[in-house]
Residue, then its C-alpha position, 0 to 999 in steps of 0.5 A: x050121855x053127857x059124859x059122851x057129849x063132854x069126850x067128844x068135844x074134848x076130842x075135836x078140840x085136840x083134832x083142831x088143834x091139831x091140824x090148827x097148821x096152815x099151808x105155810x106150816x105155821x101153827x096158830x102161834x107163828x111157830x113151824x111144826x119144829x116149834x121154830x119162831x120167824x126167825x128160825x129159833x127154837x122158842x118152845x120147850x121140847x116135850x118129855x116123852x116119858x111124862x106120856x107114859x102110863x102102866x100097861x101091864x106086868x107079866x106072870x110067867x107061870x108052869x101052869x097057864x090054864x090054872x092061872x088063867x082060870x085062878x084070876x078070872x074065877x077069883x079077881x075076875x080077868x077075863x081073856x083079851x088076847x092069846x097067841x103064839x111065838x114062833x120057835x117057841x112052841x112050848x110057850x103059851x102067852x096070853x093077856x087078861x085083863x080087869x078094871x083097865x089093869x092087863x096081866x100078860x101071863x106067859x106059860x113055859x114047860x121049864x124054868x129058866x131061873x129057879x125063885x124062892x116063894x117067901x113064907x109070909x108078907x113081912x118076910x117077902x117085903x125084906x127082899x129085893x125085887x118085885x115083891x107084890x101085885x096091889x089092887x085099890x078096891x072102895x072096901x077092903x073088908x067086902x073084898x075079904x068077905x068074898x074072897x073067902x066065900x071063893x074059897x082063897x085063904x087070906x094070907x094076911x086078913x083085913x089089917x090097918x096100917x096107920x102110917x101108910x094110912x091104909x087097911x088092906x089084905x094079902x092073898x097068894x094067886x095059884x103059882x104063889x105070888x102076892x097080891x095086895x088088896x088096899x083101901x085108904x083108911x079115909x074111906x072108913x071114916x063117914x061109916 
């Protein structure tokens, strides 16, 4: 409840802000809604637009949609947000899945446009160039082992501390072969 109470006066403090312009279309300070001053200068530094971007989602193209979908909602939980069609493109299926905020957007075709080799383990797949893994931060690595194995997924690097990065995590493969990297920082472990 105090949460709620917290958001919503966060929010009307934006929307009064926001409309804080008076008839003269002049802000609170003096300043037009061109961030000019009286005499005509711009006196306020222009926003970065890039600094308000957040991650969104990745894509997973995929020869198999039913099976990857099914595979991540049984596995890690995503569940569908959303599917639909492209037009002239009838042998594509696109759909969104999503858990803990985080959106895969997986997209299935009936043919490969490029052919990708899968590398045959962790360290080798960290050689390469481009994108390598998927990661997610979970509280307890060794929990998330525990029932990803009670699940039936075969660990493709089990429950590992890497001190320099100070973190333990593991890696597993998702149906199409794709890495996914599962993190705790080592500071969790520390009050145990």
């Amino acid at each position: 409840m105090l949460k709620a109470i917290v958001v919503g006066m966060i929010m009307s403090c934006m929307t009064v802000s926001a409309f804080a312009e008076d008839s003269s279309g002049k802000d609170s300070s003096g300043k037009d809604s061109a961030g000019k001053d009286s005499a005509g200068k711009n006196s306020s530094p222009k926003p970065n637009p890039l600094a308000l971007m957040r991650a969104d989602h990745i894509m997973i193209s995929t020869a198999d949609y039913n099976g990857t979908i099914e595979w991540y909602n049984s596995v890690l939980g995503f569940e569908v947000v959303r599917e639909w069609d492209i037009e002239g493109y009838d042998d594509v299926e696109v759909g969104y899945i999503a858990a803990n905020g985080f959106m895969i957007e997986v997209v299935g075709t009936a043919s490969e446009f490029q052919t990708e080799k899968v590398a045959p383990d962790v360290f080798t797949a960290m050689s390469d160039r481009g994108y390598v893994h998927l990661a997610f931060s979970s509280a307890d690595v060794d929990a998330v082992a525990a029932e990803l194995i009670s699940r039936g997924v075969e660990l493709e690097l089990p429950p590992t501390d890497f001190d320099a990065a100070g973190v333990r995590l593991l890696f597993i493969r998702d149906n199409n072969g794709n890495l996914i990297e599962i993190v705790t920082p080592l500071s969790a472990y520390e009050s145990q």
